[in-house]
C-alpha atoms as an extended CHARMM CRD file, in Angstrom:
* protein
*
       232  EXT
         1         1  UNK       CA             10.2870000000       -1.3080000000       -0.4530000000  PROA      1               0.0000000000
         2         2  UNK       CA              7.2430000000       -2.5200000000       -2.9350000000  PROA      2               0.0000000000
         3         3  UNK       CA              5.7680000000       -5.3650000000       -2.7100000000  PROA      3               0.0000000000
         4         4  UNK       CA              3.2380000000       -7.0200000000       -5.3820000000  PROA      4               0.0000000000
         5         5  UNK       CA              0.4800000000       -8.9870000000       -4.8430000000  PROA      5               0.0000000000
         6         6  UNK       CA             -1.4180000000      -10.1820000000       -7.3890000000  PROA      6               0.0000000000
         7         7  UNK       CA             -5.0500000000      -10.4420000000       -6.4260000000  PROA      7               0.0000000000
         8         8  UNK       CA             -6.6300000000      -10.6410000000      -10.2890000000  PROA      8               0.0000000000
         9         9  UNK       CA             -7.9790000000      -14.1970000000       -9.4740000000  PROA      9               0.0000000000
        10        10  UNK       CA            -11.5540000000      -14.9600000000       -9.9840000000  PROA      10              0.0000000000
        11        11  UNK       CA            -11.9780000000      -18.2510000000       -7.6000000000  PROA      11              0.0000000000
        12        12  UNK       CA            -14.0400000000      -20.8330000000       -9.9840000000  PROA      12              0.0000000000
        13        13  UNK       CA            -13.4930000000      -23.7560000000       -7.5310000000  PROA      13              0.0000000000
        14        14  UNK       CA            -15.0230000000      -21.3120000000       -5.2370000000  PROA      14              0.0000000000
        15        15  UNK       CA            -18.2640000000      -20.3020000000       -6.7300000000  PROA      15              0.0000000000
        16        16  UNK       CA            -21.2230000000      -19.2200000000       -5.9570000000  PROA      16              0.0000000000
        17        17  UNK       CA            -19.0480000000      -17.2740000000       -3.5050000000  PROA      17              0.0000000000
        18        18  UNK       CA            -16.6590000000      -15.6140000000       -6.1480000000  PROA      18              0.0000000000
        19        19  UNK       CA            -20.0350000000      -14.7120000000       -8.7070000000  PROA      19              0.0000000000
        20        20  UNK       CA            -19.7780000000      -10.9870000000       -7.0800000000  PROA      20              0.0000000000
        21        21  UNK       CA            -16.8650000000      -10.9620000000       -5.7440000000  PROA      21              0.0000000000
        22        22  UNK       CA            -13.0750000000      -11.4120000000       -6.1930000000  PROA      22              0.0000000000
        23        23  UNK       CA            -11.5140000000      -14.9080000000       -4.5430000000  PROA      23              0.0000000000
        24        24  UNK       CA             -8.9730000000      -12.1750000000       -2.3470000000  PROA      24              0.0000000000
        25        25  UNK       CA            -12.0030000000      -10.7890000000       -1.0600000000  PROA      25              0.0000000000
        26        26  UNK       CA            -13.8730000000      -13.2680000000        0.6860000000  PROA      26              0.0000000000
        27        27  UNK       CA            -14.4240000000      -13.2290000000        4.5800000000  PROA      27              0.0000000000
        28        28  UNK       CA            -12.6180000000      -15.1610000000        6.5770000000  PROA      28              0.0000000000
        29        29  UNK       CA            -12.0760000000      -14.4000000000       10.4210000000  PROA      29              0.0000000000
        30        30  UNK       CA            -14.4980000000      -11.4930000000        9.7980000000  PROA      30              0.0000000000
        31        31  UNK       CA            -11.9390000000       -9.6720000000        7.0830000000  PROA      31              0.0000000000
        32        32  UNK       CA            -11.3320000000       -9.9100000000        3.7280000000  PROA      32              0.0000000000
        33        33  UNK       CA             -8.2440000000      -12.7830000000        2.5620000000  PROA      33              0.0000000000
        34        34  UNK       CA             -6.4780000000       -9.5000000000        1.0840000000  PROA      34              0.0000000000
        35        35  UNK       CA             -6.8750000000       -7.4130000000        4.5430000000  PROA      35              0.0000000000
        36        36  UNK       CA             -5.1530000000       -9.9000000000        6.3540000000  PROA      36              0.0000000000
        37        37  UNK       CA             -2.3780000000      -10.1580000000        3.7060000000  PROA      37              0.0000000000
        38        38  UNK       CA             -1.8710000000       -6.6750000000        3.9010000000  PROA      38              0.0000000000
        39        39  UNK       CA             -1.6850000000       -6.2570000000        7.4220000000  PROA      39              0.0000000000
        40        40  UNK       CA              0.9070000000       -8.6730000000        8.4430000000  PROA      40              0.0000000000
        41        41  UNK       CA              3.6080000000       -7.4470000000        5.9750000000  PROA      41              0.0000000000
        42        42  UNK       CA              7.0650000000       -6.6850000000        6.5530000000  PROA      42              0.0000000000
        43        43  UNK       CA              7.7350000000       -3.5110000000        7.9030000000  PROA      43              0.0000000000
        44        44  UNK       CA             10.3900000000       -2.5630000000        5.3440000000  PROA      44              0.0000000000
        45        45  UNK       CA              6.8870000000       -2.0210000000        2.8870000000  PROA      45              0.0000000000
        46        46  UNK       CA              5.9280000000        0.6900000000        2.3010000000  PROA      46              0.0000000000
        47        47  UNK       CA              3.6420000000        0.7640000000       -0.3500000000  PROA      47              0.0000000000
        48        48  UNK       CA              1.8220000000       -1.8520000000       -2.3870000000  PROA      48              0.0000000000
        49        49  UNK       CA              1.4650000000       -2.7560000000       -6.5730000000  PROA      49              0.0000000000
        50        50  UNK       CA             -2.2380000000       -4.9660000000       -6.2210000000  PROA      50              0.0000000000
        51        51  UNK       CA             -2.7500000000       -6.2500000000       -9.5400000000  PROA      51              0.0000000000
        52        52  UNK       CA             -6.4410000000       -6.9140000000      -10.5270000000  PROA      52              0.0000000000
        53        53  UNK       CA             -9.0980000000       -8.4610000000      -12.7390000000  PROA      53              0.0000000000
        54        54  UNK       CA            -11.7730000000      -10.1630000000      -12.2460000000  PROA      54              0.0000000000
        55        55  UNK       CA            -14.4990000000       -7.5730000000      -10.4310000000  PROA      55              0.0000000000
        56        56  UNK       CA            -10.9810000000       -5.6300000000       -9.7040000000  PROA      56              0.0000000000
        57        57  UNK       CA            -13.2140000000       -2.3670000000       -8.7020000000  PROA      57              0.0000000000
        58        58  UNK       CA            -14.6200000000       -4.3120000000       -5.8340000000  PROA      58              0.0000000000
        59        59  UNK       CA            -10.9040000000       -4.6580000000       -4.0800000000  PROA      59              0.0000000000
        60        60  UNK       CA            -10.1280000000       -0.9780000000       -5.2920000000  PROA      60              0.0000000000
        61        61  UNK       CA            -13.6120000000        0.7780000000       -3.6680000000  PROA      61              0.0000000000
        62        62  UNK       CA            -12.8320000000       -1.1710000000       -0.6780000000  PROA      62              0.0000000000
        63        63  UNK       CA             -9.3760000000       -0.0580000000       -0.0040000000  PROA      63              0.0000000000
        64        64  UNK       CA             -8.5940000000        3.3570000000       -1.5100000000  PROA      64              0.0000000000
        65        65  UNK       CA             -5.1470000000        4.6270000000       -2.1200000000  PROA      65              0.0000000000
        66        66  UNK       CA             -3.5190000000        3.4670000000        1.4580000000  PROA      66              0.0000000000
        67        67  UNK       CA             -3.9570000000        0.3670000000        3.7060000000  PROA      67              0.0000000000
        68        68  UNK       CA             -3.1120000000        1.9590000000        7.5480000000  PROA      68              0.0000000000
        69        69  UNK       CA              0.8660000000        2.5870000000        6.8120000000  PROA      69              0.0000000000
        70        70  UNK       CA              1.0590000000        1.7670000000        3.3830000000  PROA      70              0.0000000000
        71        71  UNK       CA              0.4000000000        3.6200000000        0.2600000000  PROA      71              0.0000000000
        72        72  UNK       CA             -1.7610000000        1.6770000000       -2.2520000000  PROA      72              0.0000000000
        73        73  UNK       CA             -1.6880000000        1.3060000000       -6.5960000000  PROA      73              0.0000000000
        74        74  UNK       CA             -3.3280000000       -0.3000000000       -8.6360000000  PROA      74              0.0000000000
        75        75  UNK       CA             -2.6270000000       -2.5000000000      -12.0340000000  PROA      75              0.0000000000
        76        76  UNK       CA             -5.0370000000       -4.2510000000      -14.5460000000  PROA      76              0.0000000000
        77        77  UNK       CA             -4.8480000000       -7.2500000000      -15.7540000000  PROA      77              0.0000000000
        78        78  UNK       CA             -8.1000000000       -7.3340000000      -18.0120000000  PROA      78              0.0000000000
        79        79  UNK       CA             -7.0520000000      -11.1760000000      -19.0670000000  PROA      79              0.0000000000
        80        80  UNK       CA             -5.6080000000      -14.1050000000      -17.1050000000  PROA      80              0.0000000000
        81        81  UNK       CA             -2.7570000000      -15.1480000000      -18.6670000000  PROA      81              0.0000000000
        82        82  UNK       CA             -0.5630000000      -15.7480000000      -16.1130000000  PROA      82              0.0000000000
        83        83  UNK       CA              0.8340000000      -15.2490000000      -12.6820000000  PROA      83              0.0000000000
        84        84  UNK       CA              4.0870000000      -13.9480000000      -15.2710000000  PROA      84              0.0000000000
        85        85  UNK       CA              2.1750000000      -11.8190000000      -17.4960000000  PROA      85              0.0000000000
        86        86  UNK       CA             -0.0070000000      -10.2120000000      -14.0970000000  PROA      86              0.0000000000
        87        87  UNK       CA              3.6270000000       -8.9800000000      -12.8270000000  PROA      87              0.0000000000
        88        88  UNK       CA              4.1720000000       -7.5060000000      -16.2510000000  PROA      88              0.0000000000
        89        89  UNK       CA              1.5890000000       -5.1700000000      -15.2640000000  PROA      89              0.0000000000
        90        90  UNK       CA              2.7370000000       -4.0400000000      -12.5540000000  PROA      90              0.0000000000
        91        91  UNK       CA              6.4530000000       -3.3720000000      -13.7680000000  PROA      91              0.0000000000
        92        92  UNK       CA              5.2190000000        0.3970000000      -14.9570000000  PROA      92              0.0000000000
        93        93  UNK       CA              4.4870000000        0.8940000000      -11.6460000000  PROA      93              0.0000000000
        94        94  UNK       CA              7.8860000000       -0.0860000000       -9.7010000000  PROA      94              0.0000000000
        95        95  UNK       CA             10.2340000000        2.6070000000       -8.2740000000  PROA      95              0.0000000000
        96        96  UNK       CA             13.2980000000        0.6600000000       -7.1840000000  PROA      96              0.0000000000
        97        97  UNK       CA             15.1560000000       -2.2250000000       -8.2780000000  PROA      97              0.0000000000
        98        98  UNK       CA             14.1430000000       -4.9710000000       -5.2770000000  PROA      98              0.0000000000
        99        99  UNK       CA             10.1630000000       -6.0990000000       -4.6480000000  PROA      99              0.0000000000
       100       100  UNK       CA              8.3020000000       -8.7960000000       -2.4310000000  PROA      100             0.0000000000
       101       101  UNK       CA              5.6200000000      -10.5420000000       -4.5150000000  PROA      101             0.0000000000
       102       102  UNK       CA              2.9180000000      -12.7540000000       -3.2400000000  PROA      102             0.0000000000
       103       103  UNK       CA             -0.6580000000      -13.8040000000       -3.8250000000  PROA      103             0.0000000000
       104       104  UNK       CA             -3.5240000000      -12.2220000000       -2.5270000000  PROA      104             0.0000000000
       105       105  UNK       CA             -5.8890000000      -15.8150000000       -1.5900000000  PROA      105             0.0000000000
       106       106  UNK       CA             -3.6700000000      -17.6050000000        0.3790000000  PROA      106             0.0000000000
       107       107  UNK       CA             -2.5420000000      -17.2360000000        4.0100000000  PROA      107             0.0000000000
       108       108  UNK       CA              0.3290000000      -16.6030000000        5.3380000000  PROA      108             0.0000000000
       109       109  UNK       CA              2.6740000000      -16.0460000000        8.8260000000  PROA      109             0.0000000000
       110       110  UNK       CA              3.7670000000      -12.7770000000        9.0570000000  PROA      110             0.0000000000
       111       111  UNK       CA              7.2450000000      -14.1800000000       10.7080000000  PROA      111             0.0000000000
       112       112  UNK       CA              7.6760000000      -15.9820000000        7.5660000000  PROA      112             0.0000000000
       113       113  UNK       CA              6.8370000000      -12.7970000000        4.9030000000  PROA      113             0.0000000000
       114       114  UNK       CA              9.9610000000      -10.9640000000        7.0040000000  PROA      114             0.0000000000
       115       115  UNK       CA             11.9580000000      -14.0050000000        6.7570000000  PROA      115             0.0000000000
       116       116  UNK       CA             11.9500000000      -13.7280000000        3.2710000000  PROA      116             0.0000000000
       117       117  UNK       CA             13.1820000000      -10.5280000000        3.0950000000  PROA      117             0.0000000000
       118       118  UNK       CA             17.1410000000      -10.5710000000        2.9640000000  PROA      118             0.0000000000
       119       119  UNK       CA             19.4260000000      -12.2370000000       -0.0300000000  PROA      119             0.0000000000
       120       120  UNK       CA             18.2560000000      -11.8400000000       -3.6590000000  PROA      120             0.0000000000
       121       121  UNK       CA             16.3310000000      -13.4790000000       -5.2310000000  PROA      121             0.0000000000
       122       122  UNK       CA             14.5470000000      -15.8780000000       -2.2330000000  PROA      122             0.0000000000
       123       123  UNK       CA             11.8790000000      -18.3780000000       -2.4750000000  PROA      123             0.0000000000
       124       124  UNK       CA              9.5050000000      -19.4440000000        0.2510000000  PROA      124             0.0000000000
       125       125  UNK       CA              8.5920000000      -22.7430000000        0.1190000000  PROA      125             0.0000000000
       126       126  UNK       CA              6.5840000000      -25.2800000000        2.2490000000  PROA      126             0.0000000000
       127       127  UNK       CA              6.2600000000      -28.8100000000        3.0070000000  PROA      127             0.0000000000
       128       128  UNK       CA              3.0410000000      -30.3160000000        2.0420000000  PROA      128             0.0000000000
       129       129  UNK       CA              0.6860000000      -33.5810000000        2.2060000000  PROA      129             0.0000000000
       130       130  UNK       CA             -0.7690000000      -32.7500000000       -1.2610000000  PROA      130             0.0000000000
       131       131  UNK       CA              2.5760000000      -31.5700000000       -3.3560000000  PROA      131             0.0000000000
       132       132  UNK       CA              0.7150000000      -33.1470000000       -7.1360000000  PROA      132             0.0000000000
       133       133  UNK       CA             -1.7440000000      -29.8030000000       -6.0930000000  PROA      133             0.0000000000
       134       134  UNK       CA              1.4890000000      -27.5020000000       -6.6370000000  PROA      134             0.0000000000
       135       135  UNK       CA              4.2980000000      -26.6450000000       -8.4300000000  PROA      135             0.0000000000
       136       136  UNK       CA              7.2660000000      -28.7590000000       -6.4860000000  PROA      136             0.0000000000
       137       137  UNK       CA             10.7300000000      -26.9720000000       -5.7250000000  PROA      137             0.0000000000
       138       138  UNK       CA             14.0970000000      -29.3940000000       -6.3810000000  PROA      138             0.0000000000
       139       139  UNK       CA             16.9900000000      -28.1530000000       -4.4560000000  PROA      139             0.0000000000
       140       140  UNK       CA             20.5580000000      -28.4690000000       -5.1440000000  PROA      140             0.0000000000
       141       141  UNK       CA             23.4700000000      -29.7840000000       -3.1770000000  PROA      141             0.0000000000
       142       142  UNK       CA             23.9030000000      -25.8590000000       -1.3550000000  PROA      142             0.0000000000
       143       143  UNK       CA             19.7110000000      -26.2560000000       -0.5250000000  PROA      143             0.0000000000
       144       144  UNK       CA             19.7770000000      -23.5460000000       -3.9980000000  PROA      144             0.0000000000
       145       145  UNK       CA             16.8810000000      -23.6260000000       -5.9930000000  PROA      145             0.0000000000
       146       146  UNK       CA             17.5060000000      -25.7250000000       -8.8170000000  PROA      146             0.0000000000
       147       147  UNK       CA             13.8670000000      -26.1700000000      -10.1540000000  PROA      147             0.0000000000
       148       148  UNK       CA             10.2740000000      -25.4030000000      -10.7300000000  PROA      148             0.0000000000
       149       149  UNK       CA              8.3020000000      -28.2790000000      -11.8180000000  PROA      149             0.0000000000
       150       150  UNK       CA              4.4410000000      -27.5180000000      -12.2550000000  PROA      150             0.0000000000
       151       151  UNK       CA              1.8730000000      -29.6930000000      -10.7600000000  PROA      151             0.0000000000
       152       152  UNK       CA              3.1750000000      -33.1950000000      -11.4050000000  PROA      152             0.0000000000
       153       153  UNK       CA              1.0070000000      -36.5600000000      -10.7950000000  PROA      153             0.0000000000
       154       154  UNK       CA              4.0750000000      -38.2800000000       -9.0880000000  PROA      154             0.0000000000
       155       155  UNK       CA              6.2990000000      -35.1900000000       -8.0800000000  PROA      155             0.0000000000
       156       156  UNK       CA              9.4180000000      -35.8210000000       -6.9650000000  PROA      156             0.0000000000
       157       157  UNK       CA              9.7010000000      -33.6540000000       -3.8610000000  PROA      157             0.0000000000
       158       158  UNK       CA              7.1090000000      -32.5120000000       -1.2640000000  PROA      158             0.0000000000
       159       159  UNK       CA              8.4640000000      -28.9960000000       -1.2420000000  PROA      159             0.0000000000
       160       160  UNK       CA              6.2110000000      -27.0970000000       -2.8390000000  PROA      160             0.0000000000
       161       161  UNK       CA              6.4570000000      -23.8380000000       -3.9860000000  PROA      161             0.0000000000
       162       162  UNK       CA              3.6460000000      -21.3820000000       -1.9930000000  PROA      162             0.0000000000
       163       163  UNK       CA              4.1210000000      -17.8450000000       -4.4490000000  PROA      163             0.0000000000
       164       164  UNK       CA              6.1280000000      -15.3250000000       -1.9050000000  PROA      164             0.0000000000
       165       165  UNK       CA              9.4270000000      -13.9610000000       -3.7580000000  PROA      165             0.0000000000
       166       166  UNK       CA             11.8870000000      -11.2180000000       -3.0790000000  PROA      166             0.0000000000
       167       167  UNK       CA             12.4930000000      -10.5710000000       -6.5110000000  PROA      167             0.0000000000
       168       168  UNK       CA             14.4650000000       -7.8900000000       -8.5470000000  PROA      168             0.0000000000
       169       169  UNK       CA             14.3540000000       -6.0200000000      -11.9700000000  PROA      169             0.0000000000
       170       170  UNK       CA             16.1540000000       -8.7590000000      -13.2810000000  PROA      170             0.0000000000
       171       171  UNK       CA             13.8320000000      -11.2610000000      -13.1240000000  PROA      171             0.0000000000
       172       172  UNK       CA             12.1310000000       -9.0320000000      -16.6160000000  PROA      172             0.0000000000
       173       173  UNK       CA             14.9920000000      -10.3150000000      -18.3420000000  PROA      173             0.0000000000
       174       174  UNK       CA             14.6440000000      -13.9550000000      -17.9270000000  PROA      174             0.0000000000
       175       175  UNK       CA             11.8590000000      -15.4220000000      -21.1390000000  PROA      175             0.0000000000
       176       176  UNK       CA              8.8870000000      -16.0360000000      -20.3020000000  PROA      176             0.0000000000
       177       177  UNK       CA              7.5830000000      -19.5840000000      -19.4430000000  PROA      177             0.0000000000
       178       178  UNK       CA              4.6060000000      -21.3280000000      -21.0940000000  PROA      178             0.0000000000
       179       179  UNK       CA              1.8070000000      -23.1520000000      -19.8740000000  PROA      179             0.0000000000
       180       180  UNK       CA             -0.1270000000      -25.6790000000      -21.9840000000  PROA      180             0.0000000000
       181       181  UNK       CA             -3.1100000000      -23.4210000000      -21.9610000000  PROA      181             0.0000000000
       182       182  UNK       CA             -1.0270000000      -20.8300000000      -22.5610000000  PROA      182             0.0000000000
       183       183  UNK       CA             -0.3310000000      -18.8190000000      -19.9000000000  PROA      183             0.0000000000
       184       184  UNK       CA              2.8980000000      -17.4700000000      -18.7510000000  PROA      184             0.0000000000
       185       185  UNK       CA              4.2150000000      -18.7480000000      -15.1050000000  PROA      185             0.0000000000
       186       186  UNK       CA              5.9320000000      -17.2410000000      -12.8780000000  PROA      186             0.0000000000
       187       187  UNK       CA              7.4820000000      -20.2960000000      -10.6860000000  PROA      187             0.0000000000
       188       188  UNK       CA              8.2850000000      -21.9970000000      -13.8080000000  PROA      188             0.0000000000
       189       189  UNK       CA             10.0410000000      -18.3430000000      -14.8340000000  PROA      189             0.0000000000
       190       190  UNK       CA             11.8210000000      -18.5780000000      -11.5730000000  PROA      190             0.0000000000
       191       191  UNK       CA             13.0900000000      -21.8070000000      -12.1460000000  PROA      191             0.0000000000
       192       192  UNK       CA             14.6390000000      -21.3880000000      -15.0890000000  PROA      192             0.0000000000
       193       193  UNK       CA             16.1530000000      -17.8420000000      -14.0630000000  PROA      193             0.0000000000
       194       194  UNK       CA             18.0710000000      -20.6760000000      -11.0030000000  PROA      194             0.0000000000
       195       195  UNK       CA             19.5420000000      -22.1660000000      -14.2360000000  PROA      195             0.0000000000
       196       196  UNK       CA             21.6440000000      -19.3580000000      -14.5280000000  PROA      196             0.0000000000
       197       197  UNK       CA             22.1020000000      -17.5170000000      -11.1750000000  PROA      197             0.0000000000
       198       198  UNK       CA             21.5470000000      -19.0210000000       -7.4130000000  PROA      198             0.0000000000
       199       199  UNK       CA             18.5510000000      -18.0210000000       -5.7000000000  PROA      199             0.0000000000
       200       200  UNK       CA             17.8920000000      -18.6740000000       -1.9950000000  PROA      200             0.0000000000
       201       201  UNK       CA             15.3420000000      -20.9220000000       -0.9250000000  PROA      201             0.0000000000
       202       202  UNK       CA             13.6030000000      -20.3460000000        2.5180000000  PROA      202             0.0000000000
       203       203  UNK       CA             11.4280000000      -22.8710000000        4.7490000000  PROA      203             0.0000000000
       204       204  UNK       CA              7.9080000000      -21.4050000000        5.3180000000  PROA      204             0.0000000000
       205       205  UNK       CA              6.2130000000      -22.8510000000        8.5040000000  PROA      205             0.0000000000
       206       206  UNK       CA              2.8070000000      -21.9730000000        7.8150000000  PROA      206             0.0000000000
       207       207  UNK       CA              1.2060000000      -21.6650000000        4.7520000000  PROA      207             0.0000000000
       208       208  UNK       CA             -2.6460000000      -22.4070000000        3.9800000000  PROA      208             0.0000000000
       209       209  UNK       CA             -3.7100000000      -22.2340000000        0.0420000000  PROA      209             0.0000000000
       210       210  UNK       CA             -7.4030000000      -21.1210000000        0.0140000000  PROA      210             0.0000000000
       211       211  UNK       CA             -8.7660000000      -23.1230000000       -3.3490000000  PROA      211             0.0000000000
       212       212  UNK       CA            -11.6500000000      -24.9280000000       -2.2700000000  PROA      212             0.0000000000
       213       213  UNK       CA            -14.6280000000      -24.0950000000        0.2980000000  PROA      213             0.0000000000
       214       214  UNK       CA            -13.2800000000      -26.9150000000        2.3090000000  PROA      214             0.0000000000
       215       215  UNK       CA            -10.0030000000      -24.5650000000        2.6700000000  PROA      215             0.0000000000
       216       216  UNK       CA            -12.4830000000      -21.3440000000        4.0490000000  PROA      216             0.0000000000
       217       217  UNK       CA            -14.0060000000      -23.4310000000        6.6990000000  PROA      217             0.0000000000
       218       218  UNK       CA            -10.1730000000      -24.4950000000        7.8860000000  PROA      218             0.0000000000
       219       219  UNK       CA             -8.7310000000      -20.7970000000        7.3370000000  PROA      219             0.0000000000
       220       220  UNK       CA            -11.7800000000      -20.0040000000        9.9450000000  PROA      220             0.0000000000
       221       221  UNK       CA            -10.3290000000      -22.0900000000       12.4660000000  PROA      221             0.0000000000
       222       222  UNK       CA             -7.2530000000      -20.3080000000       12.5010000000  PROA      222             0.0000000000
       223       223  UNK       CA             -8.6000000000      -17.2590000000       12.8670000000  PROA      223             0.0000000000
       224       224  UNK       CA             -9.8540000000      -18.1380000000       16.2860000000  PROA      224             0.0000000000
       225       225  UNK       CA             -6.3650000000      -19.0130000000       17.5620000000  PROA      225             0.0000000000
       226       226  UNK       CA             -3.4000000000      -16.0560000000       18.0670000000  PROA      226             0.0000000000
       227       227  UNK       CA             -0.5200000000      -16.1900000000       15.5270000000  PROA      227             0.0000000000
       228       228  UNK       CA              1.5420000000      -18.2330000000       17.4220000000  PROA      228             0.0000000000
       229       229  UNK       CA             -0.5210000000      -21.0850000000       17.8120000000  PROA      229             0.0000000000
       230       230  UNK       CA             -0.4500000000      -21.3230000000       13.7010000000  PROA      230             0.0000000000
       231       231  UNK       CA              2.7350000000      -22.4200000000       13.9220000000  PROA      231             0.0000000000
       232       232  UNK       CA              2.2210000000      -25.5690000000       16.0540000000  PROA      232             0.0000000000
């Protein structure tokens, strides 16, 4: 299997750190956010679609064409328009019909990418003390995704969406979703493809977004305990 992770971000909120360098390649626990992405995926990938941008060739000279097991490619996205439009770059690219896609910044439990990987299309979502930061997941009466709603002031639900799919072909299909500044989005694109098709919503237990330099100085705390303990 493929998997996608888009890693074109450039990290304003995190400047002067991101000025030379991508946001998925900043230290923490002595390794770049993308190394650690990449080495707790599921064992059924194989190889790996990283879309990039902003100083892309920095990720690129750094890891080469393979990551231990897996085989490495590469996609541009020269403009950010979109979490949708940076998977549209990497559809040239995709051999088979099924794909995990996540984010390159954030951190994740490797329990939970392997979790994901089962009935298609699946969510994983999160519980979370600051859901107006995210885009909020409504579930129907089955626990089914029934929507995406982007970054609300008063959201309705604390679920929040945290960016790992298992995704198929199909998902090309659905129309895109606009932003107000004009950018396509993928959760939002999601969403509306649960309008016409169930998709399976799974419960992450950890999950730690990486958007401020307050978040780098928590993500460095985990890295001193083992796996396990992140789930406590």
């Amino acid at each position: 299997m493929q998997a996608v992770i888009l890693a074109a971000g450039e990290g304003r909120r995190l400047r002067p750190l991101t000025e030379n360098y991508p946001k998925p390649m900043i230290r923490v626990g002595g390794k770049p956010i993308l190394e650690h992405t990449l080495g707790i995926l599921p064992q059924e990938v194989d190889e790996v679609i990283l879309v990039i941008g902003y100083k892309g060739e920095k990720i690129k000279d750094y890891f080469g064409s393979e990551f231990g097991r897996l085989s490495l490619k590469y996609a541009f996205q020269p403009e950010p328009k979109g979490t949708a439009d940076a998977l549209l770059k990497a559809e040239p690219l995709l051999k088979g019909e099924n794909f995990l896609l996540l984010y390159a910044d954030d951190l994740y439990h490797p329990d939970d990418l392997e979790s994901v990987i089962g009935e298609l299309p699946s969510v994983l979502i999160k519980e979370s003390n600051e859901p107006e930061r995210f885009g909020v997941c409504l579930l129907d009466q089955n626990g089914r995704l029934r929507e995406v709603l982007e970054k609300k002031e008063n959201p309705p639900s604390n679920l929040v969406n945290i960016g790992v799919y298992l995704l198929n072909r199909e998902i090309f299909s659905v129309p895109p979703v606009f932003t107000p500044n004009g950018e396509v989005n993928l959760a939002a694109q999601i969403g509306a493809w649960a309008k016409t098709r169930p998709v399976r919503v799974v419960k992450a237990r950890f999950w730690h977004p990486i958007g401020y330099p307050s978040d780098l100085d928590k993500a460095e705390d985990y890295f001193r305990l083992p796996f396990s303990e992140w789930l406590n």
